[in-house]
C-alpha positions in Angstrom: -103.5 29.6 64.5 -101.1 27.0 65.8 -101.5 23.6 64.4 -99.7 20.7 66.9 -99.1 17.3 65.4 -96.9 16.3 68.1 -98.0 14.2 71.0 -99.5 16.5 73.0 -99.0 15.8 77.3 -100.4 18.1 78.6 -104.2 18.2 79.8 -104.8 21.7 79.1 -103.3 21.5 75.9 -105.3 17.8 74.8 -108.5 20.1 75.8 -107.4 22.9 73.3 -106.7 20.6 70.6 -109.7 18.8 70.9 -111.9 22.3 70.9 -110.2 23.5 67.7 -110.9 19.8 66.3 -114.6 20.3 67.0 -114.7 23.6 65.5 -113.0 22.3 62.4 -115.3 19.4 62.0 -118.3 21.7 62.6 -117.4 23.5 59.2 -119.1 20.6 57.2 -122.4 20.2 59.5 -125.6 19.7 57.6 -126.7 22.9 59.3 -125.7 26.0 58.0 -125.7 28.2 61.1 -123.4 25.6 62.9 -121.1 26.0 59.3 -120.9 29.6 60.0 -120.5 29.9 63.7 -117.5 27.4 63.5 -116.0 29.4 60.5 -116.6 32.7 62.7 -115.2 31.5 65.9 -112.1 30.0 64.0 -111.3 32.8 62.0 -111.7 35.5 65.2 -110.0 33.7 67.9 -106.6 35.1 68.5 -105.2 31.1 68.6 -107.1 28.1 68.1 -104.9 24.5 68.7 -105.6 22.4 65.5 -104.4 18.5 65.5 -104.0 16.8 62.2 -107.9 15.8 62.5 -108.7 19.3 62.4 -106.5 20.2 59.5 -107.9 17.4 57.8 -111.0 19.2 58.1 -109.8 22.4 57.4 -108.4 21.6 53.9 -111.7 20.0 53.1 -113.7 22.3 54.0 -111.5 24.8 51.5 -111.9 22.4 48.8 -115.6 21.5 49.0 -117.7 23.7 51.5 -121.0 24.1 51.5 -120.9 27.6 51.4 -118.6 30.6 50.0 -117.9 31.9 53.4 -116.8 28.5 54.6 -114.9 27.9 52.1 -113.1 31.2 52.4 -112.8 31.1 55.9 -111.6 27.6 55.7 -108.6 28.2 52.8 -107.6 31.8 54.8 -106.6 29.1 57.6 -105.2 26.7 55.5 -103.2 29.8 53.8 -101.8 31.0 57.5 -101.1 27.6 58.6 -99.0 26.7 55.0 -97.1 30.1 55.9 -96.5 29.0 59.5 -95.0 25.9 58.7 -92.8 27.3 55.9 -91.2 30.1 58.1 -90.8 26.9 60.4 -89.3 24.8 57.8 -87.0 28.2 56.7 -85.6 28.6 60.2 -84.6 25.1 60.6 -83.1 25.5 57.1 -81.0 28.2 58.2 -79.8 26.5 61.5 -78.9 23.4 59.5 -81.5 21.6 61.6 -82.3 18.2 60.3 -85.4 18.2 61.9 -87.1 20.5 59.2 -87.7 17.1 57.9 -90.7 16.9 60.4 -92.4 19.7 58.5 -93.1 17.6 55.6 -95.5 15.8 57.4 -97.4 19.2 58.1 -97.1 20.4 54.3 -98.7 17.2 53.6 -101.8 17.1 56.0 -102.3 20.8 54.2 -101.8 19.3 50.7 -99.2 22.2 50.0 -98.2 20.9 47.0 -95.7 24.1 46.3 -93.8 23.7 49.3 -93.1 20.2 48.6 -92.0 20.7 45.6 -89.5 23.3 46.6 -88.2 21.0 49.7 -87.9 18.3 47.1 -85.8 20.4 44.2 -84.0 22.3 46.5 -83.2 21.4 50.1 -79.3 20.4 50.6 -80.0 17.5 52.4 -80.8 14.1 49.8 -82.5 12.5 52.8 -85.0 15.6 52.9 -85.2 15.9 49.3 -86.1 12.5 48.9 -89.0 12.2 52.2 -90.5 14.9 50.2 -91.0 13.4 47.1 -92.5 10.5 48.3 -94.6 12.8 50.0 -95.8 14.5 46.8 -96.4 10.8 45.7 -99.1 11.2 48.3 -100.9 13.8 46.5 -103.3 14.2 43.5 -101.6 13.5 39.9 -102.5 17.1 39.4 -100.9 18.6 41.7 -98.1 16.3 41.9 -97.1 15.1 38.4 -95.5 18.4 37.5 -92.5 18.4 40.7 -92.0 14.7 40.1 -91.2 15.6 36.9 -88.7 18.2 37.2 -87.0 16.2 40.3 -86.0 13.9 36.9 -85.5 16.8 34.4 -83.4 18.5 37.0 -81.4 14.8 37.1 -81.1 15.3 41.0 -77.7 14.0 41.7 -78.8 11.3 44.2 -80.0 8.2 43.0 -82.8 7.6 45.9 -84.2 10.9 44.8 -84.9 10.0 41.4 -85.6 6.4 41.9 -88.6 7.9 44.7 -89.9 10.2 41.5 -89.9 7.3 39.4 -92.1 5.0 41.9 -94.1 8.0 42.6 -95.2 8.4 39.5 -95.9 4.9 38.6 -99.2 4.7 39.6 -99.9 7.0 37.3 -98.3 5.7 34.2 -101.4 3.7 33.0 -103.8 7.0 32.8 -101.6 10.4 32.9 -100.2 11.4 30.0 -97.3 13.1 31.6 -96.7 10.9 33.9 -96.0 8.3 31.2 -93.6 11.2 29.4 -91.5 11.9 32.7 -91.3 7.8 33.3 -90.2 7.5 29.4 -87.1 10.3 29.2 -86.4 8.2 33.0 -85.8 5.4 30.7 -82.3 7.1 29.9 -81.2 7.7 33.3 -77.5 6.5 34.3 -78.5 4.2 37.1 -79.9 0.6 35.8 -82.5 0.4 38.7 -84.2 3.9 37.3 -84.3 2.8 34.2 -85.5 -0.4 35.5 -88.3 0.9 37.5 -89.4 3.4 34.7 -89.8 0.4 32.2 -91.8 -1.8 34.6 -94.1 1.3 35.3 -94.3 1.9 31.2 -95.5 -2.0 31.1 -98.8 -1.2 32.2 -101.2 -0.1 29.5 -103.1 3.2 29.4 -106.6 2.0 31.1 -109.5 2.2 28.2 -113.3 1.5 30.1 
């Protein structure tokens, strides 16, 4: 399966995309045959052209589907497409392309919190390191609060890094437990503004209903 989430100009292509779109979306119809016959025709065509609607869809359907086949169907896609864009973010790595930075955009429409988190602990770039933490701000606390953590217990050497952990975590502070621990040992950083930042997310008191 090929996912575009580029501007797509030709015709024949905006057709494809659109079918695959359908097809996605038809994985949470009311009816259960439509549920299935999507899932089957996804999951046996040779290559379907999925826009970010579609993979929208997709990672839904894997997290809530009506049904056990959907759902499986749905997260072997997700799975493939997470793979495709890593050996896509890997070659660009090894060319020294700085357009791997697109791919975050595509880890993030397929929630691949794992990816992320290695493009934000470990790509040479600062610039790259950094659009993918604020990505990971973009995600759940619990899939997110763990990387944004060791992006500050790893003391990435560039302060934007750190400083986009710190406000990515912020929201967080008043509820998440470790949230508020990775903000507090960010109260010790070098650079004023972290520590800054970190104290003004600590200011907010735990919510109690």
């Amino acid at each position: 399966m090929t996912v575009i989430d580029l501007p797509v100009h030709s015709p024949a292509l905006r057709a494809e995309q659109q079918a695959g779109n359908t097809l996605a979306r038809a994985l949470g119809d009311r009816d259960a045959r439509v549920r299935r016959a999507a899932a089957g025709a996804l999951i046996d065509e040779q290559e379907v052209l999925v826009g970010e609607e579609g993979v929208r869809a997709l990672v839904q359907a894997a997290d809530t589907g009506a049904d056990s086949y959907v759902r499986a169907v749905a997260a072997e896609l997700v799975r493939a497409m997470r793979a495709a864009a890593w050996d896509i973010y890997a070659g660009a790595l090894r060319r020294e392309d700085p357009g791997r930075a697109e791919t975050i955009r595509g880890f993030l429409l397929l929630r691949a919190a794992a990816e992320l988190a290695e493009i934000a602990l470990a790509d040479p770039s600062w610039r790259i390191r950094e659009r993918a933490v604020a990505a990971l701000g973009s995600l759940g606390p619990r899939a997110a609060i763990g990387p944004l953590s060791s992006v500050l217990e790893d003391e990435d050497e560039v302060v934007a890094v750190r400083l986009a952990a710190v406000r990515a975590l912020a929201p967080w502070a008043p509820d998440r437990h470790y949230a508020r621990t990775a903000l507090t040992a960010a109260l010790k950083d070098a650079d004023p503004g972290i520590r800054a930042e970190a104290r003004w997310a600590l200011a907010t008191p735990p919510y109690r209903p």
